[in-house]
KOLROPA-507333 format. One line per 4 residues: number of its first residue (from 1); their letters; for each residue y negated, x, z negated of N, C-alpha, C. Coordinates in nm, 4 decimals, padded with zeros to 6 digits. Layout:
BEGIN
NUM	A	Y/X/Z/Y/X/Z/Y/X/Z ~ ...
# end
This chain:
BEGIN
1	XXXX	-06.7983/18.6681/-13.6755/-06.7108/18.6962/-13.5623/-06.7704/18.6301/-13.4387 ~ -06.8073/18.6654/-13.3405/-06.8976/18.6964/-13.2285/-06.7482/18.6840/-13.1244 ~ -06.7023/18.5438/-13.0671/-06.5867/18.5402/-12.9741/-06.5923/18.4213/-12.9313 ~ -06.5637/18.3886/-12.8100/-06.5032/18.2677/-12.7390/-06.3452/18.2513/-12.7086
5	XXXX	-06.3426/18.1217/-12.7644/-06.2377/18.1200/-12.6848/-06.1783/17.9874/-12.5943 ~ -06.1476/18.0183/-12.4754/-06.1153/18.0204/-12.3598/-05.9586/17.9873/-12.3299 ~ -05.9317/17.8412/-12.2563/-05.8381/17.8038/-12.2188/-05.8235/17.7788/-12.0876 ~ -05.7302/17.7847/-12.0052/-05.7249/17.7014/-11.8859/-05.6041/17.7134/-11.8238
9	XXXX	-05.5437/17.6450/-11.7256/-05.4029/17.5829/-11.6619/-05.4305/17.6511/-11.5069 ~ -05.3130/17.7165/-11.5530/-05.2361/17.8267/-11.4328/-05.0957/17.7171/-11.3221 ~ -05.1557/17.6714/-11.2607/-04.9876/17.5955/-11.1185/-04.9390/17.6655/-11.0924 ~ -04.7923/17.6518/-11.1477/-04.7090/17.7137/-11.1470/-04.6911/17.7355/-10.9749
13	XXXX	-04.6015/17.8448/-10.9315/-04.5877/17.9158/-10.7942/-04.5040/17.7540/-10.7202 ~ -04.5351/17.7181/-10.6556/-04.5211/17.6308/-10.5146/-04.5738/17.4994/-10.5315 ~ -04.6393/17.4825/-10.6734/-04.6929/17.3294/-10.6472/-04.8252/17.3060/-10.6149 ~ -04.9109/17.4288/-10.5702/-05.0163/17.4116/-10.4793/-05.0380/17.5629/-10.4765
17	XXXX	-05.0923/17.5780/-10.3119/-05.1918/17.7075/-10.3082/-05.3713/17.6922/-10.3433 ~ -05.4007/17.5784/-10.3811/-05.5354/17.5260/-10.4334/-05.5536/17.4669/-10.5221 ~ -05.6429/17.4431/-10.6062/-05.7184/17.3454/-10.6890/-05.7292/17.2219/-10.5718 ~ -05.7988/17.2343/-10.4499/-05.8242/17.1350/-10.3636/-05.7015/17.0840/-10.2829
21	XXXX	-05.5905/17.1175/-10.2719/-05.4698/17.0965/-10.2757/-05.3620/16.9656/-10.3735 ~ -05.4195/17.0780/-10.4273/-05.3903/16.9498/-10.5759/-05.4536/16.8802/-10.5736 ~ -05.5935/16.8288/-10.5757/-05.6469/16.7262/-10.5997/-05.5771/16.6302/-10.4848 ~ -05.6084/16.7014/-10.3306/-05.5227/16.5912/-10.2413/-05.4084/16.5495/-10.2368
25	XXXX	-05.2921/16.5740/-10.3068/-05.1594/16.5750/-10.3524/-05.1625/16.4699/-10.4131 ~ -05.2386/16.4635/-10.5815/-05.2458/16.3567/-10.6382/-05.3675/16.2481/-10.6209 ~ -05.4536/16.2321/-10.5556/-05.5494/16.1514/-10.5103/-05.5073/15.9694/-10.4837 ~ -05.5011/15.8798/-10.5608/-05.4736/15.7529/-10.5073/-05.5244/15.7138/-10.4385
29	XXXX	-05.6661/15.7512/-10.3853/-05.7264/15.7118/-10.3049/-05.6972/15.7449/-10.1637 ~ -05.6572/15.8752/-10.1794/-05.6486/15.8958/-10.0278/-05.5053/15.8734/-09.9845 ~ -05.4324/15.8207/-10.0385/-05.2699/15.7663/-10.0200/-05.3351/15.6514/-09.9455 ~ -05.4314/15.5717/-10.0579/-05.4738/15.4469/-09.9769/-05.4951/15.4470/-09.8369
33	XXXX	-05.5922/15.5328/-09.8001/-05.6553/15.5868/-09.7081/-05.5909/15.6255/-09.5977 ~ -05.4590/15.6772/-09.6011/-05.3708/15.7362/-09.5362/-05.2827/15.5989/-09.4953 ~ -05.2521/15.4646/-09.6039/-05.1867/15.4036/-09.5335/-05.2687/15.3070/-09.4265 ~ -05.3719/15.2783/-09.4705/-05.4981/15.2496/-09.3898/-05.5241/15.2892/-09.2336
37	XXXX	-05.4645/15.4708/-09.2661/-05.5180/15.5063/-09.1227/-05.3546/15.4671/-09.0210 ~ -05.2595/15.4878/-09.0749/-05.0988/15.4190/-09.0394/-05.1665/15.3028/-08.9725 ~ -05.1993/15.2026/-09.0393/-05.1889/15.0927/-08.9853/-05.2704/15.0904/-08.9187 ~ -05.3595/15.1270/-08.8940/-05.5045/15.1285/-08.7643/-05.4286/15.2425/-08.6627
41	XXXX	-05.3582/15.3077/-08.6614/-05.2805/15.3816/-08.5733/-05.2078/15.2529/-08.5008 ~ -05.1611/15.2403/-08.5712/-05.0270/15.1095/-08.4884/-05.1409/15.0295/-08.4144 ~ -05.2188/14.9636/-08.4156/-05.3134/14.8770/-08.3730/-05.4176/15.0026/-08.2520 ~ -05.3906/15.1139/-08.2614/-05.4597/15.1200/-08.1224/-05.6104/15.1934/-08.2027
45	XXXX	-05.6649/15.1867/-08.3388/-05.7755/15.2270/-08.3711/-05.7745/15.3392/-08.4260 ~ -05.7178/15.3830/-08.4478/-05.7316/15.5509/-08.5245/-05.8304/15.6341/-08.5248 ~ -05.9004/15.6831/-08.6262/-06.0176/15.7430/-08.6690/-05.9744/15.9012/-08.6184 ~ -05.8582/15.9279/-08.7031/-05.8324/16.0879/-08.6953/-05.8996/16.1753/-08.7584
49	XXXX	-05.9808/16.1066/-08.9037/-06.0650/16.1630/-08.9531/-06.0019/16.2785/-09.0752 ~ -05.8800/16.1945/-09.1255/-05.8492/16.1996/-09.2771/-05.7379/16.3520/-09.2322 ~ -05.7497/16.4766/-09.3841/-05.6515/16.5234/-09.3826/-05.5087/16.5094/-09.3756 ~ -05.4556/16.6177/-09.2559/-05.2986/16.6056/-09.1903/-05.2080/16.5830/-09.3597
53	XXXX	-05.1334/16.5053/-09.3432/-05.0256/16.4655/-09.4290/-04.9242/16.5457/-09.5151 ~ -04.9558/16.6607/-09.4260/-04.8725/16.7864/-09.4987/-04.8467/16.8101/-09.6348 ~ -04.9754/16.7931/-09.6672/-04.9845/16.8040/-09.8318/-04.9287/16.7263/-09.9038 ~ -04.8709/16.5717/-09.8620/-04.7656/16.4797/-09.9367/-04.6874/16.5445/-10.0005
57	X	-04.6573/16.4852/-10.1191/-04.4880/16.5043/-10.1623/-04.3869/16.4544/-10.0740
# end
């Protein structure tokens, strides 16, 4: 028998329109990153580098 088989995970309808979505959604790092850029905001330094926040929960 000559077959593969093949799995993979379908997101369900509204918890991302991306794979890259998702990754930024759940990312600890860039939470870090995000409170990082907060506080360099308050202080006057802000990069403005990091993706808009939207994507939070």
């Amino acid at each position: 028998m000559e077959c593969e088989i093949v799995y993979f995970l379908i997101p369900r309808t509204g918890v991302a329109k991306s794979f890259a979505e998702l990754a930024l959604r759940f990312d600890p790092e860039l939470k870090h990153l995000q409170a990082s850029e907060h506080s360099m905001a308050l202080e006057g330094q802000v990069a403005g580098d990091l993706p808009s926040s939207s994507t939070s929960p």
